[in-house]
N, C-alpha and C positions, 0 to 999 in steps of 0.2 A: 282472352281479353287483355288488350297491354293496359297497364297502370301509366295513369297519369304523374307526371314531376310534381315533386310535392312542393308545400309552401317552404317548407326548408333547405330544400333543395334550391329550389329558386334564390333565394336568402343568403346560402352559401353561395353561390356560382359568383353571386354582385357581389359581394366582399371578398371572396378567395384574392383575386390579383392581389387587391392592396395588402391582403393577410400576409401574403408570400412576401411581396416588397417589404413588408417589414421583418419578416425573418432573415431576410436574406441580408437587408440594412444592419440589423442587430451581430448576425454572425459577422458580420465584415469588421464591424466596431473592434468587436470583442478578439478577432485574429489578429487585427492591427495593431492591438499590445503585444504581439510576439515579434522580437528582435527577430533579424535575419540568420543570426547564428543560435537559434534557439534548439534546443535538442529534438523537439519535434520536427522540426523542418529537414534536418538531416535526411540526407539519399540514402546511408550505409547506418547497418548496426552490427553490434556483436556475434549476434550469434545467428542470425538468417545465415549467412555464407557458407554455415558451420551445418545447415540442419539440425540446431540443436536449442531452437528458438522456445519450445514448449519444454524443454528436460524442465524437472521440479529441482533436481538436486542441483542445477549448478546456477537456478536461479535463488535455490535457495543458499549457496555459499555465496552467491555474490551480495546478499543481503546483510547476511553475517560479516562481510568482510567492510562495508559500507557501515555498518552499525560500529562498529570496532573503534574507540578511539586511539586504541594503542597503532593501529596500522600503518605504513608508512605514507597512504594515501594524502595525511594533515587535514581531513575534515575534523580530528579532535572529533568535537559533542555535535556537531556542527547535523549530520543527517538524523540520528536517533532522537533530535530534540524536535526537528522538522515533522516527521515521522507522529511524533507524541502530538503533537500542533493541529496535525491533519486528520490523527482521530482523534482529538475532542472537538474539533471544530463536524466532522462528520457523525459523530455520535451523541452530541450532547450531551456528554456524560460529567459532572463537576471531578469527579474522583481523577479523570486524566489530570488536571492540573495538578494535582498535590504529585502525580511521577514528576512533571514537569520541574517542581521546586524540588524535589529529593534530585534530579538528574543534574541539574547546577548545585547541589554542594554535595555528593557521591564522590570520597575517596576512590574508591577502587570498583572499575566497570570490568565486568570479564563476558565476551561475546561468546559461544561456544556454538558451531555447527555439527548437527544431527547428533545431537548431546544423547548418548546411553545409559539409564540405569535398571536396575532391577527390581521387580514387582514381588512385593512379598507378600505368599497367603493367596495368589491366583493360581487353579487349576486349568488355565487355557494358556496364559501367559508368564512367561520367567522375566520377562522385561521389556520395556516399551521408549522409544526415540520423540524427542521433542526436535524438529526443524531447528529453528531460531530458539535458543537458551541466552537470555540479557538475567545478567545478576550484579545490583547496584548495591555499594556498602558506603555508610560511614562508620563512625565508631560508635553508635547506639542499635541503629537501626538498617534493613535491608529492604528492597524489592526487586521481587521476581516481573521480569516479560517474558511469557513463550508467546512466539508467532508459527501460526500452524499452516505450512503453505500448500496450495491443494490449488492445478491446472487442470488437471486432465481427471484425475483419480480421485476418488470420494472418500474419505474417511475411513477405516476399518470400526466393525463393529466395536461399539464403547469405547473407540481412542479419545475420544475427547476427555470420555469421564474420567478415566487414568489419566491424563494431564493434572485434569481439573482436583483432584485427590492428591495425586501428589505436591502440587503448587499448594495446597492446603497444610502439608507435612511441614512443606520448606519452609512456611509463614511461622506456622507454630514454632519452631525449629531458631529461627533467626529474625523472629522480632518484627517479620515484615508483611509487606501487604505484594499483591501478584494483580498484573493485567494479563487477561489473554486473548490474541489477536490470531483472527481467522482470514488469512489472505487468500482471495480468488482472482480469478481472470475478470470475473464479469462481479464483483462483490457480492459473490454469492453464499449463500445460507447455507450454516453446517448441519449435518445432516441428523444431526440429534437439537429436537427443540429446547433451548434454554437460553435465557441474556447472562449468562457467563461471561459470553463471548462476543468480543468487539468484531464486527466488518469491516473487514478493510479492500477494496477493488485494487487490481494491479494499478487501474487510472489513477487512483487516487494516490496510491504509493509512487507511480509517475509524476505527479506536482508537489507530493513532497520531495524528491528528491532534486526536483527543478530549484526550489524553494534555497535547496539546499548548494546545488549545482549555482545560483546567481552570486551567492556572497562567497564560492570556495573556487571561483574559476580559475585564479591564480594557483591555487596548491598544485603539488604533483600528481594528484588524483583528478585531476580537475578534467583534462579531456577523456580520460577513461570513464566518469561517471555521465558525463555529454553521452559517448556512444551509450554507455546501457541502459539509459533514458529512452533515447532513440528505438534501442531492441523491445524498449516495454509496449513504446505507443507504434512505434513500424511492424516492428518482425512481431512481440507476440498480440498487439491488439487490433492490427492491419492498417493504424493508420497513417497513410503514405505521405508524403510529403506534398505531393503535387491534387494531392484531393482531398485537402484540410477542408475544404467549402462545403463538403457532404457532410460535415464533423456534425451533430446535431446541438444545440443550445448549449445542452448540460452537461454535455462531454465538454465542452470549449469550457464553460464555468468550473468545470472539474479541476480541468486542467493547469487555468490560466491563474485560480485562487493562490494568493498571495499573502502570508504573514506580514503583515505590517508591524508589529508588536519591534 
């Protein structure tokens, strides 16, 4: 016996078109903020040519190297302030702002990639790697950022909680307080349950670095951080230059969000 179309069916059918024409209206609005030379729209990236668009480790030096204000690139504070902006605006969390004021008056920043030390008192482990190691000082007081970067590969058994223990060490140690940020492809959830740890998506590390890329175009780094913008949203998150229009709402709102401050 076929079923008959139901009343919501029918309900939907008569409003779907106009439904669509307003998604479609909204997406258009919201792409028509992106200049022509925006890092999204690019044909070329980094590291698709390279086959090496998912590696972790060289997207996670390229983070490190981006974070760095010692670098010759001249973004200065310019990304890692961006960066700090984009997770409290994505996490609501008040405690981001107080990094945000400690990172404008921070004597001495030191970035370190796949930072090593040793585990004392474990019998599985002798020592354990943080990705991204941010360590900010003045002359009272410090804070730690590790960022924990994860494409492809999950977590090893209780890696977090060794982070999260030793970032505890370092506080006690030098006076200071520690964020720790969980970077995924899709901002996805670390594989031990706790709010430790901040989420951060590649997209969303993609608008921060735009954020970052709009007022640093001139520097010497300037078209270098364009292409590997491009490799976040082309090569590793597929999205193409010529099929922005598939983008859905909240990718475009991800993307296109703007510090005004």
């Amino acid at each position: 016996m076929a079923s008959q179309p139901s009343f919501k069916l029918d309900t939907l059918k008569e409003y779907w078109p106009r439904l669509e024409s307003q998604i479609h209206n909204q997406r258009r609005r919201k792409l028509s903020k992106l200049a022509q030379d925006d890092p999204i729209r690019s044909p070329v990236d980094l590291l698709s040519p390279l086959r090496l668009v998912s590696d972790e480790v060289i997207h996670t030096r390229a983070l490190a190297y981006l974070c760095d204000p010692a670098k010759e690139h001249g973004f200065e504070k310019a990304v890692l302030r961006s960066v700090l902006t984009v997770l409290a605006k994505r996490n609501r969390r008040k405690g981001i702002a107080k990094f945000l004021a400690f990172l404008s008056k921070s004597k001495r920043i030191e970035v370190r990639f796949e930072y090593q030390y040793a585990i004392q008192g474990s019998r599985t482990r002798s020592s354990a790697r943080n990705d991204v190691r941010i360590e900010m000082r003045n002359e009272r007081s410090a804070a730690l950022i590790i960022i924990e970067n994860k494409i492809e590969a999950p977590e090893g058994t209780h890696q977090l909680a060794l982070y999260e223990d030793e970032a505890r060490k370092w506080c006690k140690q030098n006076n200071g307080r520690s964020l720790l940020v969980y970077l995924g492809r899709e901002g996805r959830e670390p594989k031990d349950d706790n709010d430790q740890w901040l989420n951060l998506s590649y997209l969303s590390l993609a608008c921060a670095l735009r954020n970052a890329w709009q007022k640093c175009q001139e520097t010497p780094g300037g078209p270098w951080l364009k292409l590997y913008i491009s490799t976040i949203t082309r090569g590793l998150l597929g999205v193409h230059s010529k099929r922005l229009e598939h983008m859905n709402l909240d990718q475009i709102e991800d993307y296109v969000w703007e510090d005004t401050k």
